[in-house]
C-alpha positions in Angstrom: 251.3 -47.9 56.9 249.6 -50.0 59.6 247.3 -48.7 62.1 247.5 -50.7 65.3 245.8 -49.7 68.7 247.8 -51.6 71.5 245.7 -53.0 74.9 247.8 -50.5 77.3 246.6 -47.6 75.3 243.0 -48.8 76.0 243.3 -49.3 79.9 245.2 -46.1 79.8 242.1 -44.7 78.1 239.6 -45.8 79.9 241.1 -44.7 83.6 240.5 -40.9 81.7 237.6 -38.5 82.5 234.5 -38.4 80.1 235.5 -35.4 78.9 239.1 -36.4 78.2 238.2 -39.6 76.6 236.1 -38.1 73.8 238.9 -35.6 72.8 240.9 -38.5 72.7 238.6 -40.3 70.7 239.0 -37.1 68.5 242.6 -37.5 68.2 243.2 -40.9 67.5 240.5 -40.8 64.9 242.4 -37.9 63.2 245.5 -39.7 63.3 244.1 -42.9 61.4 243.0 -40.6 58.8 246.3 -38.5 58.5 248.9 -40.8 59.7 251.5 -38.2 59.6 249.6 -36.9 63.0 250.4 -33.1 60.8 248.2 -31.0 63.1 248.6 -32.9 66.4 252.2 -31.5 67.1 253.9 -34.9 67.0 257.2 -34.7 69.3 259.7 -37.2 69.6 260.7 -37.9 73.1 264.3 -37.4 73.7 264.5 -39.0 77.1 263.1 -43.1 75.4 265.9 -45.1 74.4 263.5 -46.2 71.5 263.8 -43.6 69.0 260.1 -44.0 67.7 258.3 -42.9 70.6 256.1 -40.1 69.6 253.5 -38.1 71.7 251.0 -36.5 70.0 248.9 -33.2 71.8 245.4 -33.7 72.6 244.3 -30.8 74.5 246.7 -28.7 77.1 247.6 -31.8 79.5 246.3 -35.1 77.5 249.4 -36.5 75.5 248.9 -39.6 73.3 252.2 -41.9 72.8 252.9 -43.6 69.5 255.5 -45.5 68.2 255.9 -45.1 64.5 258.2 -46.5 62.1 257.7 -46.8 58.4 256.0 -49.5 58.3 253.4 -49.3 61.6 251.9 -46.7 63.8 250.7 -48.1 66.9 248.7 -46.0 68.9 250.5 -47.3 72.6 249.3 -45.1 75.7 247.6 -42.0 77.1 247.7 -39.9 80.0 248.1 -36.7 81.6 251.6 -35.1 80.0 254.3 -36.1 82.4 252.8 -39.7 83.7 252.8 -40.5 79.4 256.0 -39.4 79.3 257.5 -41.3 81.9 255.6 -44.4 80.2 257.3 -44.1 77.2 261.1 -43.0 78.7 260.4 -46.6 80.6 259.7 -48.8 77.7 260.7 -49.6 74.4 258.9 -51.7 71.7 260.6 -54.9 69.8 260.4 -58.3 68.3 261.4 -60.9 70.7 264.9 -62.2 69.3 263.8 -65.7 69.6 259.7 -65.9 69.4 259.2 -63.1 66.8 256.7 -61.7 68.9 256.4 -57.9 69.1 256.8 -56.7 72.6 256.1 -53.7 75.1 258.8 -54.2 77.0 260.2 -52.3 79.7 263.8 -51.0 81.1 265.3 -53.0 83.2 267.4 -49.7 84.6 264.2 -47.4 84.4 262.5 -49.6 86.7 263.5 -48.3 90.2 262.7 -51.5 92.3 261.1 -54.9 92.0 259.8 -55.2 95.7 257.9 -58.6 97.0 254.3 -58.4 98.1 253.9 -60.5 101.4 253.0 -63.6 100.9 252.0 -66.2 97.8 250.9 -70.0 97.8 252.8 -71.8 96.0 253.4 -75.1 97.5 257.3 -76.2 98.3 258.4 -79.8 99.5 258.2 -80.4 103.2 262.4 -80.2 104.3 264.4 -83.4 104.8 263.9 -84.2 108.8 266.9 -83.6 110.3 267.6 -80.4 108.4 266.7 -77.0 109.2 264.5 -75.3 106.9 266.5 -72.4 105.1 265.7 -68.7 106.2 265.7 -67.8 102.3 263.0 -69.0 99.7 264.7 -70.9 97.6 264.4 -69.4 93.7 261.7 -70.3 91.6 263.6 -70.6 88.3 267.0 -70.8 89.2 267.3 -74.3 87.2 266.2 -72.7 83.8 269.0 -71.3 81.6 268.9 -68.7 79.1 267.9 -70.3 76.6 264.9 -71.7 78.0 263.9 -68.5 79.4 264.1 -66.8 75.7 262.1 -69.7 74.3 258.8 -68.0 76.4 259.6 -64.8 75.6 261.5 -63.1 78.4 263.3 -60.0 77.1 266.9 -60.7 77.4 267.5 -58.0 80.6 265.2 -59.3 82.5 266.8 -62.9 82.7 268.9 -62.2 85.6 265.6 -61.4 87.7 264.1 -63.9 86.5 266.4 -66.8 87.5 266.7 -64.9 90.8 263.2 -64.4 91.7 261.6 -66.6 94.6 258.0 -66.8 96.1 257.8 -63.6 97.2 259.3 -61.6 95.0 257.6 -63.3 91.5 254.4 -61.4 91.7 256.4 -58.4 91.4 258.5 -59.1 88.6 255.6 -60.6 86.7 254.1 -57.7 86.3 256.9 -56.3 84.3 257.6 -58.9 82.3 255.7 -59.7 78.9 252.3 -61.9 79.4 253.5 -64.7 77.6 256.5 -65.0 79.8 255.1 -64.7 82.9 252.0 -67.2 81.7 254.7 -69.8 81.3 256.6 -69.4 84.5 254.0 -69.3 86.3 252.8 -72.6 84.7 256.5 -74.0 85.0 256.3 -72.9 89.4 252.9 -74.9 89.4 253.9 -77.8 87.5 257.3 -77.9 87.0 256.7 -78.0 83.4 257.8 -74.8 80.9 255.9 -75.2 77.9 257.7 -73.2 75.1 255.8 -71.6 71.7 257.1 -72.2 68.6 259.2 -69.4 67.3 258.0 -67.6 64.3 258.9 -68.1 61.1 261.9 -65.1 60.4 260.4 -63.4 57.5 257.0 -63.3 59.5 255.4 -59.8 60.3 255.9 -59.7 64.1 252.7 -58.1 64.9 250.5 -60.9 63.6 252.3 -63.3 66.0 250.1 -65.0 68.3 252.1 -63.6 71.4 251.4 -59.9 69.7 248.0 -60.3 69.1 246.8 -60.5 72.7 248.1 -56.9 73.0 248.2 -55.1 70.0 245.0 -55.4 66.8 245.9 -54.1 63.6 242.8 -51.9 63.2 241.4 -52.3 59.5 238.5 -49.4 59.3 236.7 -46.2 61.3 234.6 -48.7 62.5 237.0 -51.2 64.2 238.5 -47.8 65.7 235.4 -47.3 66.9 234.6 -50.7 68.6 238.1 -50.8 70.1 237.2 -47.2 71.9 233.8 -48.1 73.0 234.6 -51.7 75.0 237.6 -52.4 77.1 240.5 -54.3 76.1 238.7 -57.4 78.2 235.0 -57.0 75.8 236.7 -56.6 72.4 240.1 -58.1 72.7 239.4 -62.0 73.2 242.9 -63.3 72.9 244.7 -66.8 73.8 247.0 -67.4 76.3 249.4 -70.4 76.0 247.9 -72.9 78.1 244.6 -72.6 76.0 245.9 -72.3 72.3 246.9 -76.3 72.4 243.4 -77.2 73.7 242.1 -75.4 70.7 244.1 -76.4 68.3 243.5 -80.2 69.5 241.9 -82.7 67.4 239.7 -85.4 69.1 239.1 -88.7 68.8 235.4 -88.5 70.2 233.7 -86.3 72.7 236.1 -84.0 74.7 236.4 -81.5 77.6 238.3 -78.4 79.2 237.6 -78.0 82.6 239.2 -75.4 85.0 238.4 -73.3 88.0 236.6 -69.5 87.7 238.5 -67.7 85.0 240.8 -70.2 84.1 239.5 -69.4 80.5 237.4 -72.5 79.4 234.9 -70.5 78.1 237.6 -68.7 75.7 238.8 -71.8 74.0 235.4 -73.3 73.6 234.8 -69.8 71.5 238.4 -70.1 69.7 237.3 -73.8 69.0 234.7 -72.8 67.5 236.2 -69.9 64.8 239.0 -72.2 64.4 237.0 -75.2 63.1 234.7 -72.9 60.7 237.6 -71.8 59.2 239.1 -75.0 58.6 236.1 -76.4 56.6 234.6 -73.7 54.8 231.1 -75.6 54.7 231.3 -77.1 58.4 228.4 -75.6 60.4 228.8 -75.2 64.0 226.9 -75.0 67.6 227.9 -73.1 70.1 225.8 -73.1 73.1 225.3 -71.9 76.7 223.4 -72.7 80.1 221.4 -68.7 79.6 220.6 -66.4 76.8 222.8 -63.2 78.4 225.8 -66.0 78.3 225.1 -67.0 74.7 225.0 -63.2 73.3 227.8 -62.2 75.3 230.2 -65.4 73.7 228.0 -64.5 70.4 230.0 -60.9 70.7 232.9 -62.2 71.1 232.8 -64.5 68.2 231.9 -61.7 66.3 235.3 -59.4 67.3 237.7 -63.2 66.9 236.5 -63.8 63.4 235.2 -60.0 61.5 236.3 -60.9 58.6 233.3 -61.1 55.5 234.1 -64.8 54.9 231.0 -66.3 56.4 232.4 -67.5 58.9 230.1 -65.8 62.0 227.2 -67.1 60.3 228.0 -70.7 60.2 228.1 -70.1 63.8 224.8 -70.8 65.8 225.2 -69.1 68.8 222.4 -70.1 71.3 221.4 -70.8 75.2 220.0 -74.5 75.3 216.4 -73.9 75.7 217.0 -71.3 73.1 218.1 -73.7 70.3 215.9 -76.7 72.1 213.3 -74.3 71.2 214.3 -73.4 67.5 214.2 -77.0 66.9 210.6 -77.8 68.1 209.3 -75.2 66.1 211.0 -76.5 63.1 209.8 -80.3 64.2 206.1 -79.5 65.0 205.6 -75.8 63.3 204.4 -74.2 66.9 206.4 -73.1 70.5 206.3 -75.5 73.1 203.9 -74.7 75.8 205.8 -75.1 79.0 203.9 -76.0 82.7 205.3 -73.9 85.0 206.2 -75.7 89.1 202.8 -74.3 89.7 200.9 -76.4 87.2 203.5 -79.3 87.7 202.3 -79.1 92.0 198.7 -78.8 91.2 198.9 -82.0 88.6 200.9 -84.0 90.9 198.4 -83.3 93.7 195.4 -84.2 91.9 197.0 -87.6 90.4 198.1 -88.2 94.1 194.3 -88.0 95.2 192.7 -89.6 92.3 195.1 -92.6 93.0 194.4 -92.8 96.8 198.4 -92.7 97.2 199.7 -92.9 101.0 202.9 -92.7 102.5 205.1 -89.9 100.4 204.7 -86.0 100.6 204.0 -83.7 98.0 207.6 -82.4 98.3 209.1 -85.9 97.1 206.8 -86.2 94.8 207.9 -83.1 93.2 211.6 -84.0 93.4 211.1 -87.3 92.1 209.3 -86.0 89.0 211.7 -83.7 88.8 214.8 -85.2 89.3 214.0 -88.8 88.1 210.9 -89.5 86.0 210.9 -86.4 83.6 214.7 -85.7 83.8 215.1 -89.4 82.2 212.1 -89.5 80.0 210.2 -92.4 81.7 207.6 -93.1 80.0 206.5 -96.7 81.4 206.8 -98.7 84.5 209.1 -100.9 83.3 211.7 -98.1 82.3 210.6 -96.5 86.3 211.7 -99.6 87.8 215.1 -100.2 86.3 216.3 -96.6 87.1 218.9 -96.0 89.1 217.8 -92.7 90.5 221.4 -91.5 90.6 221.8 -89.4 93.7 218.5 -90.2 95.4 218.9 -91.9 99.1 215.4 -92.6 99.3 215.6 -96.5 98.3 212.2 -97.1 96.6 211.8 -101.2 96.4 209.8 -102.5 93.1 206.3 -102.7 95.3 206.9 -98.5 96.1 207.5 -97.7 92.4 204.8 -99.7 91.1 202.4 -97.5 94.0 203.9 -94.4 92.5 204.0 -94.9 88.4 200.3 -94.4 88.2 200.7 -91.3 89.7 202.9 -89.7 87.1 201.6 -91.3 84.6 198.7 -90.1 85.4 200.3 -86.4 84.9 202.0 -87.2 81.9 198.5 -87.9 80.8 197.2 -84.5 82.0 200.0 -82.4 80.7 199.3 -83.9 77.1 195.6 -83.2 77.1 196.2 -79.8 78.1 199.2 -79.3 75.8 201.5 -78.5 78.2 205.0 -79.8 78.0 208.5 -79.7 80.3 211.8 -78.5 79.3 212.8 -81.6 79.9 210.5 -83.7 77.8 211.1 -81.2 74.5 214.8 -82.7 74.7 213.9 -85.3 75.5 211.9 -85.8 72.3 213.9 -84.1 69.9 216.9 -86.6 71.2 215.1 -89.3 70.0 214.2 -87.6 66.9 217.8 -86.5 66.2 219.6 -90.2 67.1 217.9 -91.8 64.2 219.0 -89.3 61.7 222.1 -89.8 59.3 222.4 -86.1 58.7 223.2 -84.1 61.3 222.1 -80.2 61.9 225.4 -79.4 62.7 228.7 -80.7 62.0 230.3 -79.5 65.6 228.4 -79.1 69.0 230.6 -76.6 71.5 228.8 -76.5 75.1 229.7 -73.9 77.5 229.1 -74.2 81.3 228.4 -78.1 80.7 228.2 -78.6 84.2 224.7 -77.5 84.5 223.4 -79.5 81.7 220.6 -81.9 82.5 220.4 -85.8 81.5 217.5 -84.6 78.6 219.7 -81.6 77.2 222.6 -83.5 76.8 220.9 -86.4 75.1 219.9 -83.9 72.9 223.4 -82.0 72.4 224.6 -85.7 71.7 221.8 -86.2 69.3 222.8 -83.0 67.5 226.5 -83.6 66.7 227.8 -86.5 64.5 229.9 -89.4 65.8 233.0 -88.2 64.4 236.2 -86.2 65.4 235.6 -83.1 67.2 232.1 -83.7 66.8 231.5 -82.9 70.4 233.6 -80.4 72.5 232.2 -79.4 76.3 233.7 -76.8 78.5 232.6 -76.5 82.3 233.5 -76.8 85.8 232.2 -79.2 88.4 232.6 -76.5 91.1 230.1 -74.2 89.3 227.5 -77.1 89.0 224.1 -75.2 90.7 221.3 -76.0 88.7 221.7 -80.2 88.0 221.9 -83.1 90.5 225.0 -85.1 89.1 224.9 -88.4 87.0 226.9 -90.2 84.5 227.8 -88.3 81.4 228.9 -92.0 79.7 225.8 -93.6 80.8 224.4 -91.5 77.8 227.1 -92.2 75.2 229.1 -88.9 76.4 232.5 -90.5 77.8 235.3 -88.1 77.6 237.5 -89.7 80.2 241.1 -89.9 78.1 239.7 -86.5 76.2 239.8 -84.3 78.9 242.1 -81.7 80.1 241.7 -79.1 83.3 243.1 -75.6 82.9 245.3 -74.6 85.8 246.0 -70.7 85.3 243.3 -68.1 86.3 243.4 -65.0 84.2 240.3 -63.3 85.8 240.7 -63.4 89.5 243.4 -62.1 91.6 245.4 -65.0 94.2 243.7 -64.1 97.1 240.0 -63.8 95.6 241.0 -67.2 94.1 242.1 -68.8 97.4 239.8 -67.7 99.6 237.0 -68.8 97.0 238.7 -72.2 97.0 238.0 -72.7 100.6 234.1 -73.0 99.9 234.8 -76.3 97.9 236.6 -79.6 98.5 240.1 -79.8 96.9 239.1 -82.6 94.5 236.0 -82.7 92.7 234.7 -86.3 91.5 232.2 -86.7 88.9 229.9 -89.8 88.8 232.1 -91.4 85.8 235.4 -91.2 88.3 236.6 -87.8 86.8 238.7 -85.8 89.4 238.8 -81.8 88.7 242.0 -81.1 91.0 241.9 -78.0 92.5 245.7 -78.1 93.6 248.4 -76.2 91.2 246.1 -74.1 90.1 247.6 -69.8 89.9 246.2 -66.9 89.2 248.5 -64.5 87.0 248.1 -61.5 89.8 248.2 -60.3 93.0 245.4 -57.8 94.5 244.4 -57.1 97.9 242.7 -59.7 100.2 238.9 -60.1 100.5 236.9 -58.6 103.3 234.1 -60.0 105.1 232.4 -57.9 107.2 229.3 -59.1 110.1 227.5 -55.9 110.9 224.6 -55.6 113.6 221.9 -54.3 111.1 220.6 -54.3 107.8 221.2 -50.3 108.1 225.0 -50.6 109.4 225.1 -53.3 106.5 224.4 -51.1 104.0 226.8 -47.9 105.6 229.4 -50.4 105.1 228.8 -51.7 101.2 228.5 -47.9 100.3 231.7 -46.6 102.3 233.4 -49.5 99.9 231.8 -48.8 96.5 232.7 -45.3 97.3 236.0 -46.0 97.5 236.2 -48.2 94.5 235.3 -45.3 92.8 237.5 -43.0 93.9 240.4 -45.2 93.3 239.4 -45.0 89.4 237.1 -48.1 88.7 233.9 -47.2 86.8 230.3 -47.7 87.8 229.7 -50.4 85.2 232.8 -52.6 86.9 231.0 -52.7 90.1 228.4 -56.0 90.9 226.3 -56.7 93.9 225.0 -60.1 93.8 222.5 -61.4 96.9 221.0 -65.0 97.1 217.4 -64.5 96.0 215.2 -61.5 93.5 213.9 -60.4 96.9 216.7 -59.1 98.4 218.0 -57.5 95.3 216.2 -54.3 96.7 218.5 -54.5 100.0 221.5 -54.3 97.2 220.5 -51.8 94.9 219.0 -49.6 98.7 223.0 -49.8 99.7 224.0 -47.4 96.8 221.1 -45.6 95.9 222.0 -41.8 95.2 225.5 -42.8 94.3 227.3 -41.8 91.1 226.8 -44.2 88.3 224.6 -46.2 90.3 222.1 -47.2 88.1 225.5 -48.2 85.6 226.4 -51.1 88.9 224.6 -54.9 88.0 222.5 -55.7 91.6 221.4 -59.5 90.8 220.7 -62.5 92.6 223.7 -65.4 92.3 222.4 -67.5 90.0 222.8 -64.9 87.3 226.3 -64.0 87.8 227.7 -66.8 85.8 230.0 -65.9 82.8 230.0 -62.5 84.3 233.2 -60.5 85.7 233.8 -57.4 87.3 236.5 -55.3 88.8 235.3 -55.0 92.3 232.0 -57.5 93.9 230.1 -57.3 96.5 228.0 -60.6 98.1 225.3 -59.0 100.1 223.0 -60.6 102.7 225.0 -63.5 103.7 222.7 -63.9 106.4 221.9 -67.3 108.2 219.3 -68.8 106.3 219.7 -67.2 103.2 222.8 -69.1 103.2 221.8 -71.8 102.8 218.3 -70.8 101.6 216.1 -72.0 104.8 213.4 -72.9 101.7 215.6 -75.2 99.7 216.6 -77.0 102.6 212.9 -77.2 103.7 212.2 -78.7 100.0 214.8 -81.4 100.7 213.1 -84.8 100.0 215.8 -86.9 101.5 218.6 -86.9 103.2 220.9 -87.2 99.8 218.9 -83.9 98.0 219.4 -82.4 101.3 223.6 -83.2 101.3 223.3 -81.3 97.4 221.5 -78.5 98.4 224.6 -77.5 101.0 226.8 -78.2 98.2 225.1 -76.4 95.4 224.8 -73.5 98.0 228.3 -73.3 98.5 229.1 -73.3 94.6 226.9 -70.2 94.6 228.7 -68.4 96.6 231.9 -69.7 94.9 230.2 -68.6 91.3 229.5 -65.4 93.4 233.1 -64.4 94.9 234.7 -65.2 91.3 233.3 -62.4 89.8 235.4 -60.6 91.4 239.0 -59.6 89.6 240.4 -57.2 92.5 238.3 -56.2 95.1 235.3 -58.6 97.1 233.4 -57.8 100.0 231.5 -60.4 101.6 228.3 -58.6 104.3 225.6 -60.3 106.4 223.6 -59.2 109.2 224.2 -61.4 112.5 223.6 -64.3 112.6 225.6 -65.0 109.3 226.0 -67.9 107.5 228.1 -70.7 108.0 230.0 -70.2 104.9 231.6 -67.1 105.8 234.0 -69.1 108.2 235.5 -70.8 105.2 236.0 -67.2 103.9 237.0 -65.4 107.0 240.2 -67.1 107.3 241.7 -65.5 104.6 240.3 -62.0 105.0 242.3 -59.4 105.9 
């Protein structure tokens, strides 16, 4: 007999007190040992109209449900006695009688009402002039019929609803229908398109369809119990939806790329991608990289939970940040770590070179950029190579006689790095690119980068350098609205074209509609790249509703903090845990303002308090952006540092993507705080607040 632990048991589980959780734990690891459940007084409940709905005693008001058949026992919910009850008289569990796919469906005459929430966005034609807009919405699916609507998995008495729902009432329905199904008619409102799965073969177990596995895991061993019950569904469970599977499943010509808004899942298939194509070639060894070391270990858990099987598969996976694997491959190159010069040491040198060379007419602040941005970001290495750049993104026009007054100054702290050993970042990729391009073999035989967006020139040179010029030798996942750390340039000027290979996600899985919206509204609605590539920011849908964001301008840093702790404190009286909560402020130093606002609050040394720039890849049920005071937001120093009037353009813009990075942490609940005067951004946010 099976032993399957489905994902409403573990959100059910983990909404339950400490106390009840570990006799739960208790139970259910009693029950995989004696599947009979003899000594947890199994009853059968009378009132579900499916007849294997079991709950099983816990202690005297816990009750776990199961549904078990001959073949299976799935460990589906848990709650207090009569809400797990009522769960299970509501629902009944089947095989979809077209896709195959297992299902936790629910009654269409249990469900007392369907009501609308207020409002949603998707966008309608403007009416014909002349003719009065109707008073109704018009319905969303009313020109699909039944057997289109079975094809993505709607249960067969829900089809009426369907066809009948319009804008306000789909959010509603949704969320009793099966994910798959409400996936795709959600993509079909957005795009007009209805993308259906390919049904399952008929003699096909219907608990290993694809569909099935994003709710329920077949759990192998104690220790798979075990994981399951110590991570939520979200950690453990890393499951595709439909509008990903194709992009893994993909084969490609030459380099490629998903792109997609916050928690549109890009960093999922680049993951998938990865599993999939070491299990396709048993010997194929692949890359799989990120912009920081916390991303990297969190997607290296994740591979770890997609692929546990002992078939070596995890361990032809290299799962690395990209200074961590830069850095694995200089010390294989040159047997020692490379010593890096810290801004510090790179001001000092670029002072001293600037006095030794009598150079007039530019400020230590452009000097820095342009070293930064130009010289050791593109490997220069001669004057000849200094005056054909094109300095991509730089207003400052620098003529031949202003380039040739400024070469002998950086030469002049290449020259000093090197006699004291010191290196950059930037020149370690630089020179292992160039040891890598010459090379017929190959390290790895698939590079998979995550958060591409922030890679510099040098690193992706390098990633380029890495993979072989074959199919699917280069796969990159990002978004052009998280970019915050890299000044844009040309991906193709280095070899890396991917226009024709690359494909934007449109439906957000993380983020509720309003977080998502009102997010939206810090960026323009179509991103360009410098190679003409357009990430569209129309169409796209998040799969939920929640309530809208808050931003709040308080007087003081005291009232401030009064307000951020009456909110977390209500956050966790409504059931979300300590570890769900982040605060995210702009800089290190005001992550003392943050962690002050909570201090002496349950579980609040459980709640992340960080500055933006290290929220990426993170999520959370409820955020908090703190400090959104003017001149933190923008940073007054940054826009000091500007060195012309193009850096200074960026900086606004890379600003507002860390706020955007920021709010899409969020899943269900965002509050936005500042002390008056606030920033500028909070406009942009303010008009979809509540």
């Amino acid at each position: 007999m099976n032993f399957l632990i489905a994902d409403s048991f573990t959100a059910s589980f983990n909404k339950l007190s400490g106390v009840d959780q570990k006799a739960v734990k208790a139970s259910v690891f009693d029950l995989q040992m004696d599947r009979t459940g003899n000594g947890l007084q199994l009853h059968r409940i009378d009132k579900s109209k499916d007849p294997n709905f079991w709950s099983a005693r816990v202690n005297r008001d816990i009750r776990l449900i199961v549904h078990k058949t001959a073949e299976s026992l799935l460990v589906a919910y848990v709650d207090h006695h009569d809400a797990a009850y009522a769960w299970a008289e509501r629902r009944r569990i089947e095989a979809h009688p077209r896709t195959g796919a297992i299902q936790i469906v629910e009654i269409r005459e249990r469900v007392e009402d369907v009501a609308p929430p207020a409002t949603f966005d998707f966008v309608f034609p403007e009416p014909v002039k002349g003719k009065a807009k109707e008073a109704v919405a018009p319905a969303l699916f009313a020109s699909l019929d039944d057997d289109a609507l079975l094809s993505i998995g709607v249960p067969a008495d829900w089809l009426a609803d369907v066809r009948a729902a319009n804008e306000d009432g789909f959010f509603a329905l949704a969320a009793h229908l099966p994910a798959e199904a409400s996936e795709a008619l959600l993509e079909f409102a957005a795009t007009g398109r209805l993308a259906a799965p390919v049904p399952a073969p008929p003699a096909a177990d219907p608990y290993r369809h694809p569909d099935a596995l994003r709710r329920i895991r077949l759990i192998a061993d104690q220790e798979e119990l075990e994981q399951a019950l110590v991570f939520p569904w979200e950690q453990w469970g890393v499951f595709l939806h439909p509008s990903q599977r194709t992009l893994v499943e993909r084969a490609f010509s030459g380099p490629a790329r998903v792109a997609g808004s916050a928690g549109t899942g890009k960093t999922i298939v680049a993951i998938h991608r990865a599993v999939r194509l070491a299990r396709e070639n048993p010997s194929a060894k692949i890359l799989l990289t990120s912009f920081s070391q916390p991303l990297a270990d969190a997607m290296a858990k994740k591979t770890l939970v997609l692929a546990p099987e002992t078939g070596g598969i995890v361990r032809r996976i290299t799962t690395a940040s990209f200074k961590g694997i830069a850095e694995q491959m200089f010390q294989l190159e040159h047997g020692v770590r490379p010593r890096i010069a810290s801004d510090v040491v790179l001001r000092e040198r670029l002072r001293d070179a600037a006095t030794a060379t009598v150079l007039k007419g530019f400020s230590e602040r452009f000097l820095l950029s342009e070293w930064t941005n130009v010289v050791d970001a593109w490997g220069i290495s001669s004057l000849d190579a200094y005056a054909n750049v094109e300095r991509m993104g730089r207003k400052s026009r620098l003529g031949p006689n202003q380039r040739a007054r400024l070469w002998p100054v950086f030469a002049a702290v290449q020259a000093a790095l090197a006699a004291e050993r010191y290196t950059t970042w930037a020149n370690v990729f630089t020179g292992l690119a160039k040891a890598f391009e010459s090379r017929p073999a190959k390290p790895f035989d698939h590079v998979i980068i995550d958060e591409a967006q922030d890679l510099a020139p040098a690193e992706l040179r390098f990633f380029a350098a890495l993979s072989p010029a074959k199919a699917d030798g280069l796969f990159l996942s990002g978004d052009i609205g998280q970019r915050i750390f890299q000044h844009p340039y040309s991906w193709a000027s280095l070899g890396v074209d991917v226009r024709g290979r690359s494909h934007t996600l449109k439906v957000c899985y993380r983020t509720s509609q309003q977080i998502r919206r009102a997010a939206d509204r810090l960026l323009p609605t179509v991103l360009r790249d410098t190679d003409g590539m357009e990430d569209e920011r129309r169409g796209i849908v998040s799969v939920f509703d929640g309530p809208s964001p808050e931003v709040k301008t308080l007087a003081t840093v005291a009232a401030e903090a009064e307000s951020v702790r009456s909110a977390v404190m209500t956050w966790l009286g409504e059931g979300i845990a300590a570890h769900e909560i982040g605060l995210f402020v702009r800089t290190p130093q005001l992550v003392a303002r943050a962690r002050a606002a909570i201090d002496g609050l349950e579980g609040a040394s459980e709640m992340v308090t960080a500055q933006m720039s290290l929220a990426k890849g993170l999520e959370f049920r409820a955020v908090v952006v703190m400090a959104c005071d003017e001149g933190v937001l923008p940073l007054d120093e940054r826009v000091a540092d500007a060195a012309d009037e193009a850096e200074l353009d960026d900086i606004y813009e890379t600003e507002r993507r860390l706020l955007y990075v920021a709010c899409t942490r969020a899943r269900e609940h965002l509050l936005l705080t500042g002390v008056t005067p606030v920033s500028e951004y909070l406009a942009d946010l303010q008009t979809n607040a509540a």
